[in-house]
mmCIF entry with sequence, helices, sheets and N, C-alpha, C, O atoms, coordinates in Angstrom:
data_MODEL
# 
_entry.id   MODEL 
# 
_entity.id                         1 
_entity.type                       polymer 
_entity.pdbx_number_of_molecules   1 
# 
_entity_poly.entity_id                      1 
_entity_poly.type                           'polypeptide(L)' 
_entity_poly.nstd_linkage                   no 
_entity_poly.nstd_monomer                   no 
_entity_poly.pdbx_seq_one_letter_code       
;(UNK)(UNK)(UNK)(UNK)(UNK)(UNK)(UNK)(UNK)(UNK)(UNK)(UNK)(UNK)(UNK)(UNK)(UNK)(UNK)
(UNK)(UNK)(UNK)(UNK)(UNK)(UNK)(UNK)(UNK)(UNK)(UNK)(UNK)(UNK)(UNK)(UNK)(UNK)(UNK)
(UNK)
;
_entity_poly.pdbx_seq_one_letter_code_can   XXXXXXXXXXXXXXXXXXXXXXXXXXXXXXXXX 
_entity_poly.pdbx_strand_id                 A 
# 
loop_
_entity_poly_seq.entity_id 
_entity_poly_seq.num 
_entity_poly_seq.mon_id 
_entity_poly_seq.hetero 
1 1  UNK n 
1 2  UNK n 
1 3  UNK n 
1 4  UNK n 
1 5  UNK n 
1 6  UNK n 
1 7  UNK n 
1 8  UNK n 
1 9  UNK n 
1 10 UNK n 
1 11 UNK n 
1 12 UNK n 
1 13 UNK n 
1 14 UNK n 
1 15 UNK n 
1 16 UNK n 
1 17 UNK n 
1 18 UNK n 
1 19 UNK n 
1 20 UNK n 
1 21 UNK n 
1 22 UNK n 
1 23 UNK n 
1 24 UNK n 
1 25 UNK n 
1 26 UNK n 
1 27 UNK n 
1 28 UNK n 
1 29 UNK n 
1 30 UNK n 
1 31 UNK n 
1 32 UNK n 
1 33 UNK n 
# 
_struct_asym.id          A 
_struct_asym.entity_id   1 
# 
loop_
_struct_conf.conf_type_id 
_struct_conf.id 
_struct_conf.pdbx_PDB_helix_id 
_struct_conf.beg_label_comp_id 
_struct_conf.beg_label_asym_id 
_struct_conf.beg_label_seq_id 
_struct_conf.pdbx_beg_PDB_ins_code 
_struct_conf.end_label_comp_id 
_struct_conf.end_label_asym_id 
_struct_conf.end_label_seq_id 
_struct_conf.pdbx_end_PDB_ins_code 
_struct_conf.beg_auth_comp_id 
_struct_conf.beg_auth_asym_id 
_struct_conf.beg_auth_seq_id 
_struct_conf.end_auth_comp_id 
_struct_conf.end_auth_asym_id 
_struct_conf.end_auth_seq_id 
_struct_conf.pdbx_PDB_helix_class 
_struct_conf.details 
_struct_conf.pdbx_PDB_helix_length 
HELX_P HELX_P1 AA1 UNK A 8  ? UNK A 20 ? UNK A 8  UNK A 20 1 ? 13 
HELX_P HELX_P2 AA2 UNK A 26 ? UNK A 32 ? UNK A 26 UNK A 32 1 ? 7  
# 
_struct_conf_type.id          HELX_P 
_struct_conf_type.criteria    ? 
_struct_conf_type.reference   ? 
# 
loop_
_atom_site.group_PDB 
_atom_site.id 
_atom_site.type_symbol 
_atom_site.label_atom_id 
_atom_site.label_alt_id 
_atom_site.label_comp_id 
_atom_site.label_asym_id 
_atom_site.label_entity_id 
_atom_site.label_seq_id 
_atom_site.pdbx_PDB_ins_code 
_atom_site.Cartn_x 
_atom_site.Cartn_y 
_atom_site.Cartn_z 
_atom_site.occupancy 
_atom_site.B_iso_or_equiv 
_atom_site.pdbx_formal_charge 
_atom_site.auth_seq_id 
_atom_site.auth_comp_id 
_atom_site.auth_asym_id 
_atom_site.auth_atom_id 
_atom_site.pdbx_PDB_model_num 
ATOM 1   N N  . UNK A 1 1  ? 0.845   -1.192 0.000   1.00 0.00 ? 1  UNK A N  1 
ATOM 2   C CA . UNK A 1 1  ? 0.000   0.000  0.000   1.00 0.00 ? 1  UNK A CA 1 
ATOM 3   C C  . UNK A 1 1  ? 0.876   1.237  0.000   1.00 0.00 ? 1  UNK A C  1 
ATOM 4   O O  . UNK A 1 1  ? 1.787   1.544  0.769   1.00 0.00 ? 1  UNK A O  1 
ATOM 5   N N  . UNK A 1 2  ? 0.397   1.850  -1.014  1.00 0.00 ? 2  UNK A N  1 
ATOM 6   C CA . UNK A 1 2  ? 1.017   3.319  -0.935  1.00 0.00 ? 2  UNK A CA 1 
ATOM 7   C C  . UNK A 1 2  ? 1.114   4.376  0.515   1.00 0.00 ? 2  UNK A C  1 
ATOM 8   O O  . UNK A 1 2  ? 0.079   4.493  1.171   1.00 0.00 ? 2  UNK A O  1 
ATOM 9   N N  . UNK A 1 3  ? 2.212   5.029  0.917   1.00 0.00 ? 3  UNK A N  1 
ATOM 10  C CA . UNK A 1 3  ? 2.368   6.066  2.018   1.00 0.00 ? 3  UNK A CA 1 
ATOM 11  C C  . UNK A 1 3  ? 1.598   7.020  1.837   1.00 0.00 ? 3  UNK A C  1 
ATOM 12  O O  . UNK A 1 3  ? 2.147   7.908  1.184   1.00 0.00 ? 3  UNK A O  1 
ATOM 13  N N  . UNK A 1 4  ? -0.028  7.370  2.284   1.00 0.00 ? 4  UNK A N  1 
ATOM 14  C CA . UNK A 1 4  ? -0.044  8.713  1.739   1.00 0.00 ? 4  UNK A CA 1 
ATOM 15  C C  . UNK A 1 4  ? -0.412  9.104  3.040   1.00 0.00 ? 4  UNK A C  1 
ATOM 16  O O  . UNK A 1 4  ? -0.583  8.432  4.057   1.00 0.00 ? 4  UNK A O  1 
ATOM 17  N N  . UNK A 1 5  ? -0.496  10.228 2.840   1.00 0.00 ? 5  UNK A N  1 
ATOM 18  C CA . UNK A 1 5  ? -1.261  11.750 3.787   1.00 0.00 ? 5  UNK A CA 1 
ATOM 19  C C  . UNK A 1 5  ? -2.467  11.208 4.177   1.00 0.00 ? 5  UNK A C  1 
ATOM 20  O O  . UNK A 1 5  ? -2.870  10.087 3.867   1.00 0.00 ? 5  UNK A O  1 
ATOM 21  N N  . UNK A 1 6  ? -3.207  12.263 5.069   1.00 0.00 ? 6  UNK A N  1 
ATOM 22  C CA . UNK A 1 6  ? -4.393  12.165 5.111   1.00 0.00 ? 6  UNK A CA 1 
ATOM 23  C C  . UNK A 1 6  ? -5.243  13.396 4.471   1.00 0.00 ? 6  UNK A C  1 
ATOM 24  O O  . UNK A 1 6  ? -6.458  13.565 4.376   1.00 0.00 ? 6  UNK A O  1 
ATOM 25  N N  . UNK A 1 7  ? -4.089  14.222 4.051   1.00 0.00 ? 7  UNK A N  1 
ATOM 26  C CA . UNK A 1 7  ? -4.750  14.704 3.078   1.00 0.00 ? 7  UNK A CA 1 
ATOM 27  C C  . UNK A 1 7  ? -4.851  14.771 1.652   1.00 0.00 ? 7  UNK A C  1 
ATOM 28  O O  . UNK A 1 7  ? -5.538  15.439 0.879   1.00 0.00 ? 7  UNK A O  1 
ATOM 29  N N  . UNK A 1 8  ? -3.720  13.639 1.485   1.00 0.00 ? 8  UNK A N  1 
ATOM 30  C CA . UNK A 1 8  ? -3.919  13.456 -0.067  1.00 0.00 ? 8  UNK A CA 1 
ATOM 31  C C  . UNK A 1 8  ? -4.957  12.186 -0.319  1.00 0.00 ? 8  UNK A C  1 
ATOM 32  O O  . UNK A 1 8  ? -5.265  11.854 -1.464  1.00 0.00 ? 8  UNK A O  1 
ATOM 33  N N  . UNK A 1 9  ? -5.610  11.318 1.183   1.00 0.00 ? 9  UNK A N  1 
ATOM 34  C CA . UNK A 1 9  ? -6.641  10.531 0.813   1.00 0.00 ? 9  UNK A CA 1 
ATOM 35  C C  . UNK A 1 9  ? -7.845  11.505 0.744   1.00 0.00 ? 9  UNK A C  1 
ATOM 36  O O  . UNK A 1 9  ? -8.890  11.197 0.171   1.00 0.00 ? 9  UNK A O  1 
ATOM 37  N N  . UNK A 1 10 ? -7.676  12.518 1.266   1.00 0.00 ? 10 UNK A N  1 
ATOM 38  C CA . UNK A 1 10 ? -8.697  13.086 1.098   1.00 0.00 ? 10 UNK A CA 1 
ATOM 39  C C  . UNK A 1 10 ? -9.029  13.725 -0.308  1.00 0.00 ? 10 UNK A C  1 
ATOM 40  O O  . UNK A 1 10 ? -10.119 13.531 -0.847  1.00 0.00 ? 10 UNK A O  1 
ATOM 41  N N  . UNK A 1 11 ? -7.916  14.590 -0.941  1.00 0.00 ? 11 UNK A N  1 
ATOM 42  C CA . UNK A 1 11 ? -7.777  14.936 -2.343  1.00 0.00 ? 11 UNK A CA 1 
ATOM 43  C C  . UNK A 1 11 ? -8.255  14.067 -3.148  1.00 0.00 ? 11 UNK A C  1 
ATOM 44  O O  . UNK A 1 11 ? -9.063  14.452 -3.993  1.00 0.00 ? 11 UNK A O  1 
ATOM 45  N N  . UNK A 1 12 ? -7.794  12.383 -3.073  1.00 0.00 ? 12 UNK A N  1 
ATOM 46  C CA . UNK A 1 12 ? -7.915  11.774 -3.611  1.00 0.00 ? 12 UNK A CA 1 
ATOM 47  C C  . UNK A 1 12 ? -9.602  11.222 -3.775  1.00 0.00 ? 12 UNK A C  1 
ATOM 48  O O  . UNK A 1 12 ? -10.246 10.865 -4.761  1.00 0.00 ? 12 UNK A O  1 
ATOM 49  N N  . UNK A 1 13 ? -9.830  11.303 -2.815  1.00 0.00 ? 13 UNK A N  1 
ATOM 50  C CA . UNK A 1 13 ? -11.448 10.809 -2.558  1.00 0.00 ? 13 UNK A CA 1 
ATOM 51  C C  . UNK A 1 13 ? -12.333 11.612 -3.235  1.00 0.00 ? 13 UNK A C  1 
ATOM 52  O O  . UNK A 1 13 ? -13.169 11.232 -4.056  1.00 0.00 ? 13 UNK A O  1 
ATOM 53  N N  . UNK A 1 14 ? -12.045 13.154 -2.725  1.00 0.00 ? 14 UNK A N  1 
ATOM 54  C CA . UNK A 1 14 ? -12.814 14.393 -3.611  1.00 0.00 ? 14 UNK A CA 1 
ATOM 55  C C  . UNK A 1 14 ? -12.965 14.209 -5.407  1.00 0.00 ? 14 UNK A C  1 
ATOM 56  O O  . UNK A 1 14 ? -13.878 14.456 -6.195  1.00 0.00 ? 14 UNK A O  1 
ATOM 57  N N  . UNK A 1 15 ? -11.535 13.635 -5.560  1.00 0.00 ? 15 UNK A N  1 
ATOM 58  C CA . UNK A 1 15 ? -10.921 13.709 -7.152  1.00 0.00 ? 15 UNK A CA 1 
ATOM 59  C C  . UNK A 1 15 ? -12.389 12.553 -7.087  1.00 0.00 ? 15 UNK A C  1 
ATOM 60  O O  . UNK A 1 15 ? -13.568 12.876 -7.233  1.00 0.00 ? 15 UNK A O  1 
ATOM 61  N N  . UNK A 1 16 ? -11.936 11.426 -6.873  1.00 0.00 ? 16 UNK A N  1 
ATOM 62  C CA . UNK A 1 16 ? -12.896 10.289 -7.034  1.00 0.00 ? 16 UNK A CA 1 
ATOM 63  C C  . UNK A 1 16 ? -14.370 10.422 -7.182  1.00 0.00 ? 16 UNK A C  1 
ATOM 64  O O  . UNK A 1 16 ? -15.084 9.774  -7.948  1.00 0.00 ? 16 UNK A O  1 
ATOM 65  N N  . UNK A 1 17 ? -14.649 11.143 -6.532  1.00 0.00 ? 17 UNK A N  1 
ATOM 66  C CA . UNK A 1 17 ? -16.387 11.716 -6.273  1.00 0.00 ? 17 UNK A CA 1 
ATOM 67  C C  . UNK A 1 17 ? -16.852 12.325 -7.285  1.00 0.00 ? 17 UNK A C  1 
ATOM 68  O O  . UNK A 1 17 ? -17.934 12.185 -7.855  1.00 0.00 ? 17 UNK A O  1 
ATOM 69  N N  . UNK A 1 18 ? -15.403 13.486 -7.637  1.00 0.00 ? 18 UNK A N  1 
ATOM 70  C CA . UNK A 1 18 ? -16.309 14.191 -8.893  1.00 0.00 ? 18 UNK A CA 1 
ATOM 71  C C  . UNK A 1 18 ? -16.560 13.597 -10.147 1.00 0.00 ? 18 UNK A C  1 
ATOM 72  O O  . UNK A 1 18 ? -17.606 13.530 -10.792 1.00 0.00 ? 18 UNK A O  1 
ATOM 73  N N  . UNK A 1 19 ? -14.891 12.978 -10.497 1.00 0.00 ? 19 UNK A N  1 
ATOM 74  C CA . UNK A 1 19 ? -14.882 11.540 -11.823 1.00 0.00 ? 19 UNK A CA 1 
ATOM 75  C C  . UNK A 1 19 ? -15.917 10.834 -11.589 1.00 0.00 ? 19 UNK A C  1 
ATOM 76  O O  . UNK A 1 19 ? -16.821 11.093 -12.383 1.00 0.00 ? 19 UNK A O  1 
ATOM 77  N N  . UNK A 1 20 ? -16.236 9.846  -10.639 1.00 0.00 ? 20 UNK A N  1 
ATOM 78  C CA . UNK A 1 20 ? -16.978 8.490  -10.344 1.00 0.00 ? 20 UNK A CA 1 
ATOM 79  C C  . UNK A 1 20 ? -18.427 8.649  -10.288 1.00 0.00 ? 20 UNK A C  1 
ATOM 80  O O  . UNK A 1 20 ? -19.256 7.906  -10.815 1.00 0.00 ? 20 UNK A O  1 
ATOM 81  N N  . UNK A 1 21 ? -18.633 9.644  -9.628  1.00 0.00 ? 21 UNK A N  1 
ATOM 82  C CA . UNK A 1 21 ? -19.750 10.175 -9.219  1.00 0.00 ? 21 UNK A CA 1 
ATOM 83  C C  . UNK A 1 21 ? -20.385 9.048  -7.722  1.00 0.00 ? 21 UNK A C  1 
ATOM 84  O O  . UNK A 1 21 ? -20.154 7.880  -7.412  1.00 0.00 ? 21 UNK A O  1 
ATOM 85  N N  . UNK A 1 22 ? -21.469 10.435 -6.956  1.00 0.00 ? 22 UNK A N  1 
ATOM 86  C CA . UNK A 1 22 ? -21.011 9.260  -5.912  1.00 0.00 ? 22 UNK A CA 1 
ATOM 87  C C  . UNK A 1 22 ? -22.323 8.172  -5.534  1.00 0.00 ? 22 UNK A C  1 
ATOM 88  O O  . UNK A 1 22 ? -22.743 7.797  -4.440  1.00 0.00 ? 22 UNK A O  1 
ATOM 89  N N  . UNK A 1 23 ? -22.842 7.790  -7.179  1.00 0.00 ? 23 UNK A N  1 
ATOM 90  C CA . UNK A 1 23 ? -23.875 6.463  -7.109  1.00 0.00 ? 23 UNK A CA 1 
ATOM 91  C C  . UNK A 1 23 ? -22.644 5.644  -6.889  1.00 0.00 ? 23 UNK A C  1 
ATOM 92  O O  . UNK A 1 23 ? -22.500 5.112  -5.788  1.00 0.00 ? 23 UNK A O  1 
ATOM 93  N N  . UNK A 1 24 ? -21.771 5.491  -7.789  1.00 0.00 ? 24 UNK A N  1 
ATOM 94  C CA . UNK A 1 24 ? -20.805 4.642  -7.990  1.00 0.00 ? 24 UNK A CA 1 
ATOM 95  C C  . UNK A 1 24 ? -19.686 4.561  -7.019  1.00 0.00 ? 24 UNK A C  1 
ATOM 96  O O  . UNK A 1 24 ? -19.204 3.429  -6.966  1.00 0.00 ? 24 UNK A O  1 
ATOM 97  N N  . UNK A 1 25 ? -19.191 5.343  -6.317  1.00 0.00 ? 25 UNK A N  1 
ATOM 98  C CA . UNK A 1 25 ? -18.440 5.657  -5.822  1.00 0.00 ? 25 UNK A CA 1 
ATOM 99  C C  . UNK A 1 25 ? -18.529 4.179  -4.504  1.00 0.00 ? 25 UNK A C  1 
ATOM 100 O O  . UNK A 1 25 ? -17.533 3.480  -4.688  1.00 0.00 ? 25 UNK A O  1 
ATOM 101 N N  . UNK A 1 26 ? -19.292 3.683  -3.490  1.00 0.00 ? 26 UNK A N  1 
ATOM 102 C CA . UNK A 1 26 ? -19.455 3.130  -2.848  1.00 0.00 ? 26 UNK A CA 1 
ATOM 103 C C  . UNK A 1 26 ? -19.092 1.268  -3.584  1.00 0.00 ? 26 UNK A C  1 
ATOM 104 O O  . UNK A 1 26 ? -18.742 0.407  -2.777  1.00 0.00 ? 26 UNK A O  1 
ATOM 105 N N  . UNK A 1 27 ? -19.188 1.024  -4.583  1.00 0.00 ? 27 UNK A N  1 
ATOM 106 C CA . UNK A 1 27 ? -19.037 -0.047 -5.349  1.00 0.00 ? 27 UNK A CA 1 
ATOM 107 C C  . UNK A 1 27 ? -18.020 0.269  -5.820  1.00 0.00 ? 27 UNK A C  1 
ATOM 108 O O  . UNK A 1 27 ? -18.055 -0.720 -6.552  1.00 0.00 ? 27 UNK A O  1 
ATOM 109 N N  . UNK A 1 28 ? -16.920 0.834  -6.157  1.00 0.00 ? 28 UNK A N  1 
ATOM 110 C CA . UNK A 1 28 ? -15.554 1.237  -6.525  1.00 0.00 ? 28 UNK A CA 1 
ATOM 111 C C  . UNK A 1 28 ? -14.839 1.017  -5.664  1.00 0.00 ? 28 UNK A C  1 
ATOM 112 O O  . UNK A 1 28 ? -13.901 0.232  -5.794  1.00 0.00 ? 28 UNK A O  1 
ATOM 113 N N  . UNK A 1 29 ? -15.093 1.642  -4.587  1.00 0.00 ? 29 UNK A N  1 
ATOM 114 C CA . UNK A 1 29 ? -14.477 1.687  -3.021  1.00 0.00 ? 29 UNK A CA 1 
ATOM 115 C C  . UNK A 1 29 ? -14.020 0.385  -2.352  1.00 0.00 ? 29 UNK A C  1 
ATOM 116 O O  . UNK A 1 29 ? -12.998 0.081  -1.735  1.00 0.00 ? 29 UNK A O  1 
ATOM 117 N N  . UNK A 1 30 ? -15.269 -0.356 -2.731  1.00 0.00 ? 30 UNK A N  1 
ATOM 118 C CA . UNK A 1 30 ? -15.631 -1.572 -2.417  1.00 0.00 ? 30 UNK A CA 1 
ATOM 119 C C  . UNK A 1 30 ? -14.425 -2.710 -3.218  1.00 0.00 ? 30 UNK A C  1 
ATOM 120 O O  . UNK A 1 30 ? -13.788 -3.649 -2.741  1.00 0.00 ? 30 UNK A O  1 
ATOM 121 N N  . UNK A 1 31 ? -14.458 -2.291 -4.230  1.00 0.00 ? 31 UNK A N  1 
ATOM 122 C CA . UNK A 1 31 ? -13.353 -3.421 -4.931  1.00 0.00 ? 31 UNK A CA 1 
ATOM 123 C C  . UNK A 1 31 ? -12.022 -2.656 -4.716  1.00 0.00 ? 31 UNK A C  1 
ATOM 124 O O  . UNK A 1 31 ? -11.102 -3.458 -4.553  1.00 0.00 ? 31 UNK A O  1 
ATOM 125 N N  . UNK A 1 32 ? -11.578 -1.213 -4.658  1.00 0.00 ? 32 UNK A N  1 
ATOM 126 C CA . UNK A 1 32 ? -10.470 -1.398 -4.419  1.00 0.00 ? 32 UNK A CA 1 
ATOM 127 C C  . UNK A 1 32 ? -9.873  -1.629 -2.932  1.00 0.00 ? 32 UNK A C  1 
ATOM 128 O O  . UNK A 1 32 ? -8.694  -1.981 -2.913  1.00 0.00 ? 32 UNK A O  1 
ATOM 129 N N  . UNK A 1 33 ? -10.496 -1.486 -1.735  1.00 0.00 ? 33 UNK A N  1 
ATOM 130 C CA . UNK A 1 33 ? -10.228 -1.551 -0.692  1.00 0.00 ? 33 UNK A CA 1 
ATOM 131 C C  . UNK A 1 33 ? -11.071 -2.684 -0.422  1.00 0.00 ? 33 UNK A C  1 
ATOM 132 O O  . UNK A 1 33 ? -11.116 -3.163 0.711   1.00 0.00 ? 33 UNK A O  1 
# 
């Protein structure tokens, strides 16, 4: 697993939400974690 921040999971999550949108977002989540 990658070292990150807690605020670059957060960046990262935001990024995710807006791309993914957040129907999807919970079933994405799901397979990568």
């Amino acid at each position: 697993m990658l070292d990150l921040g807690l605020s670059k999971m957060a960046l990262i999550g935001a990024v995710a939400l807006i791309v993914i949108g957040p129907e999807k977002l919970p079933r994405v989540a799901r397979t990568v974690g």
